[in-house]
C-alpha positions in Angstrom: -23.1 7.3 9.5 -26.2 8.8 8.2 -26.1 11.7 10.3 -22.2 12.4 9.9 -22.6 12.6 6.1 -25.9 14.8 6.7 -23.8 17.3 9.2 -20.3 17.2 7.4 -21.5 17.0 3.2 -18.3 19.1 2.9 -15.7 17.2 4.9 -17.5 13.7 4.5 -17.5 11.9 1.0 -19.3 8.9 1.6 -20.0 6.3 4.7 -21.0 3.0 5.4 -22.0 1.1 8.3 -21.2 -2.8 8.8 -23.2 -4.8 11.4 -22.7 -8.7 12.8 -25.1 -10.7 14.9 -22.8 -10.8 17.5 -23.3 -14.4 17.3 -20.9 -17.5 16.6 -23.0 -19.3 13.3 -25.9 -18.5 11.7 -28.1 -20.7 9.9 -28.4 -19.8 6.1 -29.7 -22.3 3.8 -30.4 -23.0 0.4 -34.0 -24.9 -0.8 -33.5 -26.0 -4.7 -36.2 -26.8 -6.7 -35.4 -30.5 -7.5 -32.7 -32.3 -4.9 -32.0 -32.2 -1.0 -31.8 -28.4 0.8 -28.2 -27.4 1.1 -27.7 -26.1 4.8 -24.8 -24.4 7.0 -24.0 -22.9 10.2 -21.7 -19.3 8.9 -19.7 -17.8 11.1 -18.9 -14.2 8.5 -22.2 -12.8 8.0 -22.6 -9.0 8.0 -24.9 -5.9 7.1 -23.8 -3.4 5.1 -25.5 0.1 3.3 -25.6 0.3 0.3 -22.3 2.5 -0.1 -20.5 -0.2 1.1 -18.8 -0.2 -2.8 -18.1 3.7 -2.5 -15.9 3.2 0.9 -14.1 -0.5 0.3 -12.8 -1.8 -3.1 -14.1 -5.1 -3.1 -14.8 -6.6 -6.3 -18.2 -7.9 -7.7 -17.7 -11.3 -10.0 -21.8 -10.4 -11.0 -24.2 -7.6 -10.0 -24.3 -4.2 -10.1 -22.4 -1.9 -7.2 -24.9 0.4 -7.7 -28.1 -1.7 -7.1 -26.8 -4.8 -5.0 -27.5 -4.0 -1.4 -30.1 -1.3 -2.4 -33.6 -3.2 -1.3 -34.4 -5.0 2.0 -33.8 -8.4 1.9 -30.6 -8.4 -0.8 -27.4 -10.6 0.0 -23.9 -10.8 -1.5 -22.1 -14.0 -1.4 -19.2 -14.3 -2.3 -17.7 -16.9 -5.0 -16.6 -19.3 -2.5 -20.0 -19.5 -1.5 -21.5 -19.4 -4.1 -20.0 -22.8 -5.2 -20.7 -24.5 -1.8 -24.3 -23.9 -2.2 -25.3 -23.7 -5.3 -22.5 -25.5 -7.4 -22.6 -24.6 -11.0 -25.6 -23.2 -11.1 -25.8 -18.8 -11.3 -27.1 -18.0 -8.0 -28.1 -14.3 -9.2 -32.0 -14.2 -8.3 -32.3 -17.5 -6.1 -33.4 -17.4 -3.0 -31.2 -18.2 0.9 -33.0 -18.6 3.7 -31.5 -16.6 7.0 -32.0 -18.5 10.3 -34.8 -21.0 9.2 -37.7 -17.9 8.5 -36.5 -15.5 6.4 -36.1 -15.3 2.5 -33.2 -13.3 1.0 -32.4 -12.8 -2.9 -29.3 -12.8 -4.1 -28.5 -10.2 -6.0 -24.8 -10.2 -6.9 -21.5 -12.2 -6.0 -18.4 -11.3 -4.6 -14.7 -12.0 -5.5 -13.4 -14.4 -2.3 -12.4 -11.6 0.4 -8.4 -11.4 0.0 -6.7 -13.0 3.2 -4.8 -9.7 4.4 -8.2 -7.5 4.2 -9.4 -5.7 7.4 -12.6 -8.2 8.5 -13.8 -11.4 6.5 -16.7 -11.7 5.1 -18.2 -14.1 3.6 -22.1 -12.9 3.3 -23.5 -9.3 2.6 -27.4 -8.7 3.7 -28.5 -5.1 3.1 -28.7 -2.6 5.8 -32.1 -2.3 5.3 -33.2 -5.6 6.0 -33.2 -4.7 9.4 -36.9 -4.9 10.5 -37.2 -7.9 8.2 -34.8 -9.6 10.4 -36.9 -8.7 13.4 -33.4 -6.7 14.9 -36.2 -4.0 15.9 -37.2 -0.6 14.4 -35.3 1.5 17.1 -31.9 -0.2 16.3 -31.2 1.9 13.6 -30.9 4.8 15.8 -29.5 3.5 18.7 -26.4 5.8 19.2 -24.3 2.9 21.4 -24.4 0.0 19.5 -21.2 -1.8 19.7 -21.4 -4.4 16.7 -22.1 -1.6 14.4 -18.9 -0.1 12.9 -18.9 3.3 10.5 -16.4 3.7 7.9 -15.9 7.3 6.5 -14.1 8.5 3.3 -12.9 12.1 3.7 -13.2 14.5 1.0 -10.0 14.9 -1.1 -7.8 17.8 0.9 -9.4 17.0 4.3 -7.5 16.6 7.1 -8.7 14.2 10.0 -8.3 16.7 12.3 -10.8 18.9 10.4 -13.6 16.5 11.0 -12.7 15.8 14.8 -12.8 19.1 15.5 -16.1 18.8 15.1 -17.4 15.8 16.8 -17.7 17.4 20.4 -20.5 19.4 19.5 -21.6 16.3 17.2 -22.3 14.3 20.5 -23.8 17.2 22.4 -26.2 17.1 19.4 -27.1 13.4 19.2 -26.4 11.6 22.4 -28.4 10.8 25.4 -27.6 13.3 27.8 -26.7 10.5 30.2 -23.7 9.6 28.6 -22.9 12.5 26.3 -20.3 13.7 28.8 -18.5 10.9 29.2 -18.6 9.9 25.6 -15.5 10.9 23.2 -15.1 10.3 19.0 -12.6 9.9 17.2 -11.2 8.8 13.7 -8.9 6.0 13.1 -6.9 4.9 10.0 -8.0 1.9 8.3 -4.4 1.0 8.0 -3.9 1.4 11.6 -6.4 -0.8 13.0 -4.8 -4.4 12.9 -1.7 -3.6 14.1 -2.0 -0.9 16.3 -5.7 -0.7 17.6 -6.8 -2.6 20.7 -10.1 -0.5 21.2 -13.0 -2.8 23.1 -15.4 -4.8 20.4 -12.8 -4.2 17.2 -14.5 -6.2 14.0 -12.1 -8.7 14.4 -9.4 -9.5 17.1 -6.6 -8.0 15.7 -2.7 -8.8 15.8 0.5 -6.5 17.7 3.0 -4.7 15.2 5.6 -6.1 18.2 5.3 -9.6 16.1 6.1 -7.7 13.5 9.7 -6.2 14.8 10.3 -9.7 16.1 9.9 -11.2 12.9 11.9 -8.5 11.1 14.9 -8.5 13.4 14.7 -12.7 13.0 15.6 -11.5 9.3 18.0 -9.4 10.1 19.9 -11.6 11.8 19.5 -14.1 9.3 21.1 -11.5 6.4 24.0 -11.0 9.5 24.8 -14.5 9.4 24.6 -14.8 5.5 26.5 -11.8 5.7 29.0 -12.8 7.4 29.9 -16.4 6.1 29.9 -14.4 2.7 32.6 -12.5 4.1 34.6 -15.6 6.0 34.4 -17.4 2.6 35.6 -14.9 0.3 38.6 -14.0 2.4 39.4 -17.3 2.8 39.2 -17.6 -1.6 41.6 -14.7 -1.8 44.1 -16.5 -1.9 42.8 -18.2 -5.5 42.5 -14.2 -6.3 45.7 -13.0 -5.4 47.1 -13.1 -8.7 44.4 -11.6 -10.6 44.8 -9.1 -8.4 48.5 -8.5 -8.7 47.8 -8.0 -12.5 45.8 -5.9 -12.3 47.5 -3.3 -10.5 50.8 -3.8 -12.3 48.4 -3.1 -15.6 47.1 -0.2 -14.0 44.1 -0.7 -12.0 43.9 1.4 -9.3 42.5 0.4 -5.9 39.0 1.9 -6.3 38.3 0.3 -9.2 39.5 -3.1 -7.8 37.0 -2.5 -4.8 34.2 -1.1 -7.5 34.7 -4.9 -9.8 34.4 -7.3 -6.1 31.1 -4.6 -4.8 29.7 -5.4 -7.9 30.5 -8.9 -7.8 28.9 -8.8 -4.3 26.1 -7.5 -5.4 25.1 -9.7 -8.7 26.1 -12.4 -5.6 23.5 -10.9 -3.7 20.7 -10.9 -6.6 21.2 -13.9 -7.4 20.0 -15.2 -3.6 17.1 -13.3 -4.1 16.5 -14.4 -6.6 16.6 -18.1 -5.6 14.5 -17.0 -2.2 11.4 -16.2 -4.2 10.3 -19.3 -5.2 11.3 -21.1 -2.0 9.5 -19.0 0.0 6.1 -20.3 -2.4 7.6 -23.9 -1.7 7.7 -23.6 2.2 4.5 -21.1 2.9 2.0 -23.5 3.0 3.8 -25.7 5.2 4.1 -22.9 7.7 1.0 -21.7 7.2 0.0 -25.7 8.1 1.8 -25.6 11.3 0.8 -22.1 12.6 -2.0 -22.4 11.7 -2.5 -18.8 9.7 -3.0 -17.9 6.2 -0.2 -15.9 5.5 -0.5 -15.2 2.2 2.6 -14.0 -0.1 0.7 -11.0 -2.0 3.2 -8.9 -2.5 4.0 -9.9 -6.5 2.3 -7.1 -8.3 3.2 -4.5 -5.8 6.2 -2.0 -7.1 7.2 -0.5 -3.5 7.9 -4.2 -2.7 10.2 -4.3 -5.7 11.6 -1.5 -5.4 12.3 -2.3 -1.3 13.8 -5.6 -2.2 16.3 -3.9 -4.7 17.2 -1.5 -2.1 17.9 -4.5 0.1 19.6 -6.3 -2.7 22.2 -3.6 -3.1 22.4 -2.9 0.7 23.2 -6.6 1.6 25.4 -6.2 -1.3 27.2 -3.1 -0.4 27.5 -4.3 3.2 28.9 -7.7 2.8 30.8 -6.8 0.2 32.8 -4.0 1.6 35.5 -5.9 3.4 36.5 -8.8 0.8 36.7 -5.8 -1.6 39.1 -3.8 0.4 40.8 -6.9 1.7 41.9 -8.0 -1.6 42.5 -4.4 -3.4 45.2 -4.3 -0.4 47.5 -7.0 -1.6 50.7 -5.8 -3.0 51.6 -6.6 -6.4 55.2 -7.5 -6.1 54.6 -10.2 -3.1 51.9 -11.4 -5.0 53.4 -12.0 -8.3 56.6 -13.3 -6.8 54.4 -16.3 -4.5 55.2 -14.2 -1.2 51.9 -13.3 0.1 52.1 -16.3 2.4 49.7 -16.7 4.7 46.4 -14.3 5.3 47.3 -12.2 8.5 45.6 -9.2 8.3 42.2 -8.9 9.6 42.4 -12.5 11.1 41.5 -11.0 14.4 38.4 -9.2 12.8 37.2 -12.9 11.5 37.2 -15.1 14.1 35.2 -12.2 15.7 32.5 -12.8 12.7 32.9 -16.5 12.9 32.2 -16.3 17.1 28.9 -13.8 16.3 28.1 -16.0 13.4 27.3 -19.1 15.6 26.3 -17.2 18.7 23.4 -15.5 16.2 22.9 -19.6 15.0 22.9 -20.8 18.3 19.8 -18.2 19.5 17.8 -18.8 16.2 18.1 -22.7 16.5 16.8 -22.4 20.4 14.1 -19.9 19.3 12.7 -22.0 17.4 13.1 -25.3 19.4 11.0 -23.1 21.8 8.5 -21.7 19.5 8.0 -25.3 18.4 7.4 -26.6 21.4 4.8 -23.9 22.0 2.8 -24.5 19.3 2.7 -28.3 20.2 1.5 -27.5 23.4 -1.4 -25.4 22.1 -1.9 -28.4 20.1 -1.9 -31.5 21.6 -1.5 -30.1 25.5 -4.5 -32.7 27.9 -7.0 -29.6 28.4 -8.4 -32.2 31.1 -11.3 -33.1 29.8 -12.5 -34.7 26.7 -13.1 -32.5 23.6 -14.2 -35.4 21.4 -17.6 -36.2 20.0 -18.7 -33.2 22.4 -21.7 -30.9 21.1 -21.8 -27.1 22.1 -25.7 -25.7 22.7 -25.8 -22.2 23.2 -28.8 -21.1 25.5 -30.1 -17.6 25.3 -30.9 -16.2 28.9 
């Protein structure tokens, strides 16, 4: 990090390096002057520079992002740890103690990390706490450390490529020459890395943008089949529209405009659902969320692409479902209508039965998919993993 912002000051506008323990918990506890020590094992404790605020926007609820992780022995908590161990109490200046032996200050407290950020976090110990923490003096230039991960931020107008470029004679520089041959850099979008990275010791296991696809063509098959039973049903109510219809046209109304007024009506039909959808889906995400056990988290409010895509969607769903009731009925003639012989709705009956067959076939996969994904996540559940998991402590030995 350090040496990339030294090499590149024109390409490079800041860095910052994050560390873990590369261990499961770690002890951190809290000693107050008049009750019982508050104690836990935490599993999201990194190290971070002291740029850390000039690469990520994290928010600070107190402290300064200029001054937090600049001395040895600082730590960030953030608020949701801050109430579980020191309650109501400001726990700017008091003291945690790392692993039983070591005294840290904490100097400032974070905002709770948001659910769909890159890594969790839930403590922040400076960077150059490192010999305090007995890690070793060499660490910190140790070339092929894998729990250490560098995050750059590019000057404004520079291209990737423009930096990469660079980085072969960059490890001919720095690395051992044992393994500077065989040893490649490379840069890799933040927004890239929890969908589409599966590189070797990644921050955190990340997820496949194939669940993704999966779960957007479930929704598209669910708009099909609302689709078409909006279709089924308002060809079967044209009937009750026949006359308006035949009005209409004898007043005047052209055809186009009688296929603008049911679009329209499609689409106000069509708003409307969404419209109902939003607060449903705040209803049912937490039961999901129970039986997946994930913390999918419906952030989306405040955005303005999102808007703007689900108005888009609105009036495509609209548009699409819409089309054929619209032309269906702006093709009834006038004279059969107004004198009761429309009888019975022939045309297109052929075209229906087709949408009612696809309608339940569409039903029919969705119900069994998710009999089957069910299932599944019983299994993972409840499944006899042959021995028994209760009242059973875990002691890690180090070799």
């Amino acid at each position: 990090s350090q040496a990339l912002v030294t090499d590149f000051p024109n390409l490079i506008e800041s860095s910052v390096r994050l560390f873990n323990f590369q261990a499961s918990t770690l002890a951190m506890e809290y000693r107050p002057e008049n009750g019982q020590p508050v104690q836990f094992n935490e599993p999201n404790i990194f190290l971070a520079d002291s740029t850390f605020f000039e690469v990520f926007d994290f928010k600070l609820a107190q402290g300064n992002v200029k001054e937090v992780l600049n001395k040895p022995l600082s730590i960030l908590l953030t608020q949701e740890m801050a109430n579980k161990y020191f309650g109501n109490e400001n726990p700017v200046g008091k003291i945690l103690r790392f692993e039983g032996q070591t005294d840290m200050t904490v100097t400032g407290v974070l905002e709770n990390t948001p659910t769909n950020s890159h890594f969790q976090f839930d403590f922040l110990i400076s960077f150059s706490s490192l010999n305090q923490l007995g890690i070793g003096p060499g660490i910190n230039q140790n070339w092929y450390w894998n729990p250490c991960w560098t995050y750059i931020v590019l000057k404004e107008g520079i291209k990737p490529e423009e930096l990469e470029s660079k980085f072969k004679d960059f490890v001919q520089k720095y690395f051992h020459p044992a393994i500077k041959d065989q040893t490649r850099l490379a840069l890799q979008p933040l927004n890239d890395i929890h969908l589409y990275s599966h590189l070797d010791y990644e921050i955190e296991t990340n997820s496949d943008v194939t669940l993704v696809y999966i779960f957007a063509i479930i929704a598209v098959f669910i708009l099909v089949i609302a689709g078409i039973n909006f279709i089924n049903l308002a060809t079967a109510r044209s009937m009750k529209r026949a006359r308006e219809v035949g009005v209409r046209k004898v007043m005047g109304a052209l055809p186009n405009q009688l296929i603008g007024q049911f679009l329209a009506e499609s689409v106000l039909f069509s708003l409307f659902a969404i419209i109902l959808a939003i607060p449903f889906v705040y209803m049912f995400l937490p039961g999901l969320n129970a039986l997946a056990h994930k913390e999918i988290a419906f952030t989306f409010i405040t955005n303005g692409y999102f808007w703007a895509a689900l108005l888009l969607i609105v009036i495509l769903v609209g548009l699409v479902g819409g089309i054929y009731p619209a032309m269906f009925l702006s093709s009834f003639q006038p004279v059969k209508v107004l004198s009761g012989k429309i009888g019975k709705i022939g045309s297109g009956a052929t075209l229906r039965k087709l949408l009612v067959v696809a309608q339940f076939a569409i039903s029919g996969i969705l119900i069994i998919g998710t009999i089957i994904t069910y299932n599944q996540l019983q299994h993972l559940r409840k499944a006899n993993l042959g021995f028994d998991k209760e009242q059973v402590v875990l002691i890690p030995i180090q070799r």
